[in-house]
LORONU-678112 format. One line per 5 residues: number of its first residue (from 0); their letters; for each residue z, x, y of C-alpha. Coordinates in nm, 3 decimals. Layout:
# LORONU-678112
NUM	a	Z X Y; ... .
# end
This chain:
# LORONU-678112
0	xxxxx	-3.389 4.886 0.959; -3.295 5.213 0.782; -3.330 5.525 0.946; -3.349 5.866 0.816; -3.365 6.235 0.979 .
5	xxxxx	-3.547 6.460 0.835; -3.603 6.327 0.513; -3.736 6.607 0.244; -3.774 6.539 -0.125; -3.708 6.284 -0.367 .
10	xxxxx	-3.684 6.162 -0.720; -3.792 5.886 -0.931; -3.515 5.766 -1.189; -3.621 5.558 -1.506; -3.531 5.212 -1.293 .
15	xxxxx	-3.750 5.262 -1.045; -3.471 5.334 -0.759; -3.598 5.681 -0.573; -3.341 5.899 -0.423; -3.402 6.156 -0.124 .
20	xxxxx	-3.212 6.437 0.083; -3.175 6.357 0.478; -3.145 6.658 0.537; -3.056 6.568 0.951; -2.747 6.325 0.873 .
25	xxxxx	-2.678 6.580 0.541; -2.679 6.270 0.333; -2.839 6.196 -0.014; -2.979 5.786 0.019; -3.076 5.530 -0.259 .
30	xxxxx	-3.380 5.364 -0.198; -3.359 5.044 -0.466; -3.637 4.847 -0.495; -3.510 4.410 -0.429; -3.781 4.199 -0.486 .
35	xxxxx	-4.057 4.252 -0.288; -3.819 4.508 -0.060; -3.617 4.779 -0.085; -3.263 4.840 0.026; -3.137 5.179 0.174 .
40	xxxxx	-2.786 5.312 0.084; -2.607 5.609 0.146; -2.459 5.724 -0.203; -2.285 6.058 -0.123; -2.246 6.247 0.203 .
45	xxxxx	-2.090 6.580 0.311; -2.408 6.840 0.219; -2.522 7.131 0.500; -2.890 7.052 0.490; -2.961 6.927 0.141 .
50	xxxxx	-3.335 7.061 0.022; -3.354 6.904 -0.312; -3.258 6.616 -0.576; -3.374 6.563 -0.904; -3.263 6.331 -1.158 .
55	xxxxx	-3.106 6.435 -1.472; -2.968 6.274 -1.840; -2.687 5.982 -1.791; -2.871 5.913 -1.435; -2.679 6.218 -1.267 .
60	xxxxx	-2.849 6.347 -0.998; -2.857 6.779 -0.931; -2.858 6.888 -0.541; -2.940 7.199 -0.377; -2.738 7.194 -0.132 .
65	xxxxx	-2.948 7.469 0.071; -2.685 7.588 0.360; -2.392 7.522 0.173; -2.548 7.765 -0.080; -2.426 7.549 -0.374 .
70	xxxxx	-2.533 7.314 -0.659; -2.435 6.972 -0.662; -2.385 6.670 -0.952; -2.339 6.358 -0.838; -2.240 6.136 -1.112 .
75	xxxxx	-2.257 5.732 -1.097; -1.933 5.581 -1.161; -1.936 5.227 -1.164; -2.082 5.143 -0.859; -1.936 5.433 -0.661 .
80	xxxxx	-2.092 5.801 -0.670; -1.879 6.106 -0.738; -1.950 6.465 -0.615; -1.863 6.796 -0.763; -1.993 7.147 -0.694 .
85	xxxxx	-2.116 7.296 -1.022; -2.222 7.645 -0.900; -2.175 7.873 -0.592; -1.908 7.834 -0.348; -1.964 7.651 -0.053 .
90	xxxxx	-1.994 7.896 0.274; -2.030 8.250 0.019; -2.406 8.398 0.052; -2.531 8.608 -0.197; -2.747 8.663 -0.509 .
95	xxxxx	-2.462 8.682 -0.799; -2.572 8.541 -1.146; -2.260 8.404 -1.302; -2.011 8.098 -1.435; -1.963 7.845 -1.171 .
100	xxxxx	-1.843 7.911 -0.850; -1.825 8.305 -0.945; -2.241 8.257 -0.881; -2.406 8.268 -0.584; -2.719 8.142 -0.402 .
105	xxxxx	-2.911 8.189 -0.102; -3.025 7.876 0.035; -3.148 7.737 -0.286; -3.411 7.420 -0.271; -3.623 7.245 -0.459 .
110	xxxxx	-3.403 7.177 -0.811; -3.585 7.056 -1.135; -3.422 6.960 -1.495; -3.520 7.022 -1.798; -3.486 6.755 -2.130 .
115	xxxxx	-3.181 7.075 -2.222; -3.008 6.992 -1.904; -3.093 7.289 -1.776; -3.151 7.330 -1.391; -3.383 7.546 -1.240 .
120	xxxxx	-3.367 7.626 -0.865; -3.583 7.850 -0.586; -3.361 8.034 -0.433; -3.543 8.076 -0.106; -3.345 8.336 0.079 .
125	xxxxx	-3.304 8.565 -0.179; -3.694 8.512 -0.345; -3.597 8.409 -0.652; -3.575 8.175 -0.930; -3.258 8.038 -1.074 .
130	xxxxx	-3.129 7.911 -1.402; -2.867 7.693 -1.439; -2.726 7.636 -1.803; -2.466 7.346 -1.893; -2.255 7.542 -2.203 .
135	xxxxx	-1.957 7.306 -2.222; -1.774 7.186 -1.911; -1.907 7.537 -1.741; -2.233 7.610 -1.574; -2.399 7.984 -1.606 .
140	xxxxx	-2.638 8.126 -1.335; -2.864 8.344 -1.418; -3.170 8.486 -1.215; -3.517 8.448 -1.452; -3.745 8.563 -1.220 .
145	xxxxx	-3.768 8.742 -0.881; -3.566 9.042 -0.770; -3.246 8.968 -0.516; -3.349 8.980 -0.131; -3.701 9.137 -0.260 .
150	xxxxx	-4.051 8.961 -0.117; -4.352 8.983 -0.245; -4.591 8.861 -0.440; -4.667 9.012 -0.769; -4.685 8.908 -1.144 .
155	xxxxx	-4.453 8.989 -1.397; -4.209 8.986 -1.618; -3.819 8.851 -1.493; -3.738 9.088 -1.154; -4.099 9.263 -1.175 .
160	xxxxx	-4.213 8.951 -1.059; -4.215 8.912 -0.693; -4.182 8.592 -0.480; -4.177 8.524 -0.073; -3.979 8.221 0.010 .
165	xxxxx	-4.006 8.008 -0.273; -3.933 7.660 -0.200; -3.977 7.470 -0.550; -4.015 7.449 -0.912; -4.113 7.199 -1.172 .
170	xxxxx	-4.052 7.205 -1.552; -4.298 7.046 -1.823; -4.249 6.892 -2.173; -4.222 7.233 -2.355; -3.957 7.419 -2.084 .
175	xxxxx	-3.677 7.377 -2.332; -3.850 7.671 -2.558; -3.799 7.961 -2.256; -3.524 8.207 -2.405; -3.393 8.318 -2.064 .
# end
């Protein structure tokens, strides 16, 4: 009996439960498997068109929250869920590398995590890829690839590297060695 609007992306954690943006009712869900069926809950609400979730270490779970133009954690606690915003600033557009809210994004989507904690985000607006590094209690944007409000599509190294919309990114087992 469930519904969901819109639903884009999800992610696996190591229990089997499977978490996904609805992006329509701006709402990330838990999908838990019971048996032979699974039961839908709503675990944190409040996002402007979420476009991305991906499970990190101590089962937090990163957001893109794409038209907020922020990054969210949402940590379990318990059996309750607790949001923060860990980079941006909800309603401020822009390409900015920097420490927490000082950063800015343009509609960023499609988050991945590294075994660092590292998060890596498109940043579909502005065409290009994001960094996110945990260093303490503070989180540090910085732009790896792409060149601010730029499209393209050409190889290269950092902002000779040109993107058009990108949507998504995925680490593997060895993304911990980049130096960026």
């Amino acid at each position: 009996s469930a519904k969901f609007d819109n639903p884009y992306n999800v992610a696996l954690d190591s229990n089997g439960n499977v978490y996904v943006c609805d992006r329509g009712n701006n709402e990330i869900r838990k999908i838990a498997p019971a048996g032979t069926n699974w039961v839908v809950s709503t675990i944190a609400a409040g996002f402007n068109f979420p476009c991305g979730v991906v499970v990190g270490s101590g089962g937090n779970l990163y957001v893109a929250d794409s038209h907020n133009d922020v990054i969210r954690k949402i940590t379990p606690t318990g059996t309750n869920w607790s949001v923060s915003t860990i980079a941006g600033t909800i309603g401020a557009m822009g390409e900015v590398d920097g420490t927490n809210n000082i950063a800015r994004f343009a509609s960023p989507q499609g988050p991945a995590v590294d075994s660092a904690g590292n998060i890596y985000v498109a940043d579909i607006d502005g065409n290009t890829i994001r960094k996110i590094t945990p260093i303490g209690t503070n989180w540090v944007v910085r732009t790896i690839a792409g060149r601010p409000y730029t499209f393209g599509s050409a190889d290269g190294t950092n902002s000779a590297a040109l993107f058009n919309s990108p949507a998504g990114v995925a680490v593997d087992r060895k993304s911990t060695r980049l130096n960026s």
